[in-house]
C-alpha positions as CSV (number, residue, x, y, z in Angstrom):
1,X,28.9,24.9,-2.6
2,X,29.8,24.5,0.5
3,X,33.7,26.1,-0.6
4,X,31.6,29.1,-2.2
5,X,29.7,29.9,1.1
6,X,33.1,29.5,3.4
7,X,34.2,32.1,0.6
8,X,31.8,34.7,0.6
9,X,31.6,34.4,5.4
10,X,35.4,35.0,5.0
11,X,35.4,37.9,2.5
12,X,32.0,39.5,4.4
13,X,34.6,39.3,7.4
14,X,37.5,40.9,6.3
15,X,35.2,44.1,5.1
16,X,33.5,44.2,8.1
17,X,36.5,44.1,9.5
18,X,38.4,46.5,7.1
19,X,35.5,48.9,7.5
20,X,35.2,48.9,11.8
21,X,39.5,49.4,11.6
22,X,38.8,52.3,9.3
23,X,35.9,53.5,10.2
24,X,36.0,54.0,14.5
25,X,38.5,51.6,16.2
26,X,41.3,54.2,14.9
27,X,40.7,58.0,14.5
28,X,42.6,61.0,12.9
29,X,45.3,62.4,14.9
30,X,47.9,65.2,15.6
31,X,48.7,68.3,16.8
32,X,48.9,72.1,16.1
33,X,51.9,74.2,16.7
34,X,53.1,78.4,16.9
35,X,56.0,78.3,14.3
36,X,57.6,77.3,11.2
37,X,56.8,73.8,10.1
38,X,58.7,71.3,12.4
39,X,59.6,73.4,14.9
40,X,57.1,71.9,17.8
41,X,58.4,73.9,20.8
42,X,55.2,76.2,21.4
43,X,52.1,73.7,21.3
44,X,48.6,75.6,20.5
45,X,45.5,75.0,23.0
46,X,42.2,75.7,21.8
47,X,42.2,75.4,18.0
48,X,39.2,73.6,16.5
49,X,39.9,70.7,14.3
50,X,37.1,69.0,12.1
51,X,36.4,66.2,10.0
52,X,35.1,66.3,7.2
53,X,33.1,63.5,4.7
54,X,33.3,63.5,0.9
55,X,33.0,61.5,-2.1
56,X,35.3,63.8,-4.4
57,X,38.5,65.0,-3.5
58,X,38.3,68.5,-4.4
59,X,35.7,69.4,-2.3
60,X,36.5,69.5,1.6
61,X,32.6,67.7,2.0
62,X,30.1,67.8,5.1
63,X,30.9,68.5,8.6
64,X,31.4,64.8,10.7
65,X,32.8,65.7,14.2
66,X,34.5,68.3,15.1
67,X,37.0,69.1,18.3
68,X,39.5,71.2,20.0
69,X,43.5,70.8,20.6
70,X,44.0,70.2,24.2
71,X,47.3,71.7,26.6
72,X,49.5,69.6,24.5
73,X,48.1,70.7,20.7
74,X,46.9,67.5,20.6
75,X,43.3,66.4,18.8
76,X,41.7,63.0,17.9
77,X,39.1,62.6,15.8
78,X,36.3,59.5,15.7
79,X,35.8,58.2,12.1
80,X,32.2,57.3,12.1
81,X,31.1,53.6,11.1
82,X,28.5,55.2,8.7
83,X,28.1,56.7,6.2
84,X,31.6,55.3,4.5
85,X,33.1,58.5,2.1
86,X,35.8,58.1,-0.6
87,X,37.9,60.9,1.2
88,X,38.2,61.7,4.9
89,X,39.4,65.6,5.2
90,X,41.2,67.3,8.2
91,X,40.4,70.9,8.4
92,X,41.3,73.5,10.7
93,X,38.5,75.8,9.6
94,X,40.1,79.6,11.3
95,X,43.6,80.1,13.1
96,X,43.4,81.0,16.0
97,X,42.7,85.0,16.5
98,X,45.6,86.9,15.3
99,X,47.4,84.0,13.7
100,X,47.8,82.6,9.9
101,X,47.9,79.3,8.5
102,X,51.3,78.0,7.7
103,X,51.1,74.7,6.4
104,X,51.1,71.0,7.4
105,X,52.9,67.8,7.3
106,X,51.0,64.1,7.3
107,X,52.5,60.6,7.2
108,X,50.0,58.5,5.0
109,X,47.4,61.4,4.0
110,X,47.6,64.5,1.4
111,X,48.1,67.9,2.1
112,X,45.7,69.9,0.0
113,X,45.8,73.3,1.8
114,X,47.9,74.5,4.8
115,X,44.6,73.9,6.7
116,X,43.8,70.7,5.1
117,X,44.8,66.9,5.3
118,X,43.3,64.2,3.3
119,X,42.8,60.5,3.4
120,X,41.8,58.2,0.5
121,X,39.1,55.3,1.7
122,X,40.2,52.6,2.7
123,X,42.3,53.7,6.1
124,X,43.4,50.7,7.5
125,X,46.4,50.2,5.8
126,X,47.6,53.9,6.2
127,X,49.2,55.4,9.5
128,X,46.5,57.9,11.0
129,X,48.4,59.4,13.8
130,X,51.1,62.6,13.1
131,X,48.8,65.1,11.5
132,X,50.9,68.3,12.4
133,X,49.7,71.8,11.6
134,X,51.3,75.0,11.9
135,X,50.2,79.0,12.2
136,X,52.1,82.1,13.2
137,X,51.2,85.5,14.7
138,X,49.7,87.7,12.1
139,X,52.0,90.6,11.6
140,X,50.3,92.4,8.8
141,X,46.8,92.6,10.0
142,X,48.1,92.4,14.0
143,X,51.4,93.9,14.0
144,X,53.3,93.3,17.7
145,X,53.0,95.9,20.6
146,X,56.6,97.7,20.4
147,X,57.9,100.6,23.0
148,X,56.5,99.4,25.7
149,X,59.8,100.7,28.2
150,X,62.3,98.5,26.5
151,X,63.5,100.4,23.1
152,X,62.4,104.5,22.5
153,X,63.9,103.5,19.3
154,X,62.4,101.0,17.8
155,X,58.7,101.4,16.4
156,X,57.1,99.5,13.5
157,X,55.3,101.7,11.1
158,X,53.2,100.4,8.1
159,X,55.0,103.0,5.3
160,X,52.4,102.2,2.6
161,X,50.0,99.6,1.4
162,X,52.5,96.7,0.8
163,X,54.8,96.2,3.4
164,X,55.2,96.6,7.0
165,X,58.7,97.8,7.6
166,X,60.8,98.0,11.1
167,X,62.6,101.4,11.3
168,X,65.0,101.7,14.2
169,X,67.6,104.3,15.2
170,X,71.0,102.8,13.7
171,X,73.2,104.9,16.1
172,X,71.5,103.6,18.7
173,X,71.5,100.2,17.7
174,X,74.4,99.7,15.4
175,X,72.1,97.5,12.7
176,X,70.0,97.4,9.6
177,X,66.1,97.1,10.0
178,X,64.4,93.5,9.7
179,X,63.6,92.5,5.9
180,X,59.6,94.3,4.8
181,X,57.1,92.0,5.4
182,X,55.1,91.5,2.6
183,X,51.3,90.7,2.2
184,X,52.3,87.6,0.0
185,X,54.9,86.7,2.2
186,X,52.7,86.6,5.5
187,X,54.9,85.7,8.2
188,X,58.4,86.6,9.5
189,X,60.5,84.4,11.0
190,X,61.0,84.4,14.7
191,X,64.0,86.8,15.8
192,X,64.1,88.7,13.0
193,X,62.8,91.7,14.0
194,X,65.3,94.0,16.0
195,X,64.9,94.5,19.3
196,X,63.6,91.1,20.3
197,X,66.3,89.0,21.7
């Protein structure tokens, strides 16, 4: 009897303790970044991060705290002791103005979305820190300010529909346009476009 009660104390211990490491000693971390995924140069201040609570993994669940990245890109987020969910989600709900979601990269959770990290319950045997997300300047709906006294060539011109296409003046500048930006594609990479050095 007295081996079955030393038992039970022990194993009510290690869950309490399981639950207060998972639960709000440790929170969800990481950072946001400008750029393609694992270029961390250009740090994004201001995003709003969120936690979210839910007992089936396809469904992104009910608001539990919510926060901003700081200077650095940086965010934490508090797991609450209670109530306890199957899956803890990290959601960046909206990029910043004039930016698109690229994707993200987690160490011991799942990305489901480029806006969206899960964790399975229990979290204290998984690493909760390097949560990285990534977004990039809209081009399509927020296409960059060109001519402003650097280039009378170059101008960006939306030809139809589907693409946003960079004409420039090829005597003048000796080179072929940047590749069409397409509304599937979403994103050009940095330096591409002529003119920008």
């Amino acid at each position: 009897m007295k081996t079955k009660i030393s038992y039970l104390l022990l194993l009510a211990l290690i869950i309490s303790a399981s639950r207060s490491v998972a639960n709000g000693q440790d929170g969800l971390s990481g950072r946001i970044y400008e750029g393609e995924v694992g270029d961390q140069s250009t740090p994004l201040e201001g995003v709003t991060v969120g936690l979210y609570g839910s007992n089936d993994s396809g469904e992104r669940g009910i608001l539990l705290v919510s926060t901003a990245t700081d200077s650095t890109g940086g965010y934490g987020l508090e797991v609450p002791d209670v109530p306890v969910y199957e899956f803890y989600n990290i959601i960046v709900p909206e990029p910043l103005s004039g930016y698109v979601f690229v994707n993200a990269t987690t160490v011991s959770g799942t990305v489901k979305e480029s806006n969206w990290i899960q964790y399975a319950y229990p979290l204290y045997d998984k690493t909760l820190t390097g949560n990285k997300f990534w977004q990039l300047h809209d081009l399509i709906n927020n296409p960059p300010v060109v001519n402003a006294g650097h280039d009378p060539c170059l101008r960006y011109t939306r030809a139809d529909t589907d693409s946003l296409s960079c004409t420039a003046c090829w005597q003048c500048h000796g080179r072929r346009p940047a590749r069409p930006l397409r509304p599937d594609d979403g994103r050009v990479e940095r330096g591409q476009w002529p003119g920008r050095r």
